[in-house]
TORKOL-4160 file (C-alpha; in steps of 0.2 Angstrom, whole numbers, padded with zeros to 4 digits, m for minus):
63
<pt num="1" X="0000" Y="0000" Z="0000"/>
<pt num="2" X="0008" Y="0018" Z="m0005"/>
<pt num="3" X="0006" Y="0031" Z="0007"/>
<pt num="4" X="m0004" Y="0040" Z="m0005"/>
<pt num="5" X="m0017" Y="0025" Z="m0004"/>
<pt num="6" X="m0016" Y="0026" Z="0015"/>
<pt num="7" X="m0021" Y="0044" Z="0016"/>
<pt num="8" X="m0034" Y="0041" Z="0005"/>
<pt num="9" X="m0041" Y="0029" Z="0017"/>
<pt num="10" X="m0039" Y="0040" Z="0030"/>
<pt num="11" X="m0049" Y="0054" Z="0022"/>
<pt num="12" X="m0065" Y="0042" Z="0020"/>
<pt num="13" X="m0064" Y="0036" Z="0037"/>
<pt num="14" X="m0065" Y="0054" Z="0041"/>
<pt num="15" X="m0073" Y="0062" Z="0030"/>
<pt num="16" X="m0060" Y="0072" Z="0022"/>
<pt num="17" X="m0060" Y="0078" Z="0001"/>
<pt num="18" X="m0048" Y="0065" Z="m0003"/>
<pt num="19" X="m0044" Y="0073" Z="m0017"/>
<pt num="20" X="m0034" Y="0085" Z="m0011"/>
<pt num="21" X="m0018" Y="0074" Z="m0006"/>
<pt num="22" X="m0006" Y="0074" Z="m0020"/>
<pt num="23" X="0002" Y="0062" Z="m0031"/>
<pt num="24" X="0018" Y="0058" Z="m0035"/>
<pt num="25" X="0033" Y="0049" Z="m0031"/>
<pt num="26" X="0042" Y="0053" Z="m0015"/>
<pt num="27" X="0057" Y="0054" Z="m0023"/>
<pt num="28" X="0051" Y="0066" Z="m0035"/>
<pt num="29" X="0048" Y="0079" Z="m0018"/>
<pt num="30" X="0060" Y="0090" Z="m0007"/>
<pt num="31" X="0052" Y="0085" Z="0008"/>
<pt num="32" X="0064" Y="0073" Z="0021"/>
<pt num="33" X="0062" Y="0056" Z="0027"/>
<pt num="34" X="0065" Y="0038" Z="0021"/>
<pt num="35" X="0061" Y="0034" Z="0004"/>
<pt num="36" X="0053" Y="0015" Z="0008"/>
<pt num="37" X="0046" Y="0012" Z="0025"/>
<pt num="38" X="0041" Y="m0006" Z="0026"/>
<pt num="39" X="0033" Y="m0016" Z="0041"/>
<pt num="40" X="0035" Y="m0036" Z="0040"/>
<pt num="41" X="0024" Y="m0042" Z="0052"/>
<pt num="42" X="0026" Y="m0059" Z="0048"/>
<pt num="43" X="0036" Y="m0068" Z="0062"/>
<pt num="44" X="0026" Y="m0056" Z="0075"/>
<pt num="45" X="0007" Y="m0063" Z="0067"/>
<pt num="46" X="0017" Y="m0081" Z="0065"/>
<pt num="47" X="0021" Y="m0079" Z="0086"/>
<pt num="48" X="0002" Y="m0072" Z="0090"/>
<pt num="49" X="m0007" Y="m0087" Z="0080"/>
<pt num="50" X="m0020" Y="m0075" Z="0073"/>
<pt num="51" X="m0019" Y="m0065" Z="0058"/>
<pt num="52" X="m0016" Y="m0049" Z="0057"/>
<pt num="53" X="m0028" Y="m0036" Z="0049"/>
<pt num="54" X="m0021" Y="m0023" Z="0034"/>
<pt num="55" X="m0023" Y="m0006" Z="0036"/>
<pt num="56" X="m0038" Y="m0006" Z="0024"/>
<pt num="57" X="m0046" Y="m0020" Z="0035"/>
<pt num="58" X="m0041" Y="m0009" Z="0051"/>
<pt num="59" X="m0047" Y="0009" Z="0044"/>
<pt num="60" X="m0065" Y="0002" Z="0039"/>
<pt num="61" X="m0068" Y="m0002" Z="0057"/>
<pt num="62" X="m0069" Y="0017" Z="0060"/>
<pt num="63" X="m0083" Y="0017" Z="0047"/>
């Protein structure tokens, strides 16, 4: 999921114009931080022996 996807689910769950976020590669931008930020839950989901929900799994909750 890009970040731009994950805002965008943000902004429905709260009912925000998602079509105000931008689009474009990070790379592309002037703005600092890491270019790729992953999370690997799978040896922590492995260990809980239940299965983690994704972020557009957890967002629709808040609907």
């Amino acid at each position: 999921m890009s970040r731009h996807e994950l805002g965008i689910l943000i902004a429905q769950r709260d009912g925000l114009d998602a079509s105000r976020l931008p689009v474009g590669l990070r790379a592309d931008s002037a703005l600092p931080g890491a270019l790729d930020v992953r999370l690997d839950s799978r040896a922590t989901q492995h260990k809980l022996h239940t299965a983690l929900r994704g972020a557009g799994q957890f967002l629709a909750l808040g609907s």
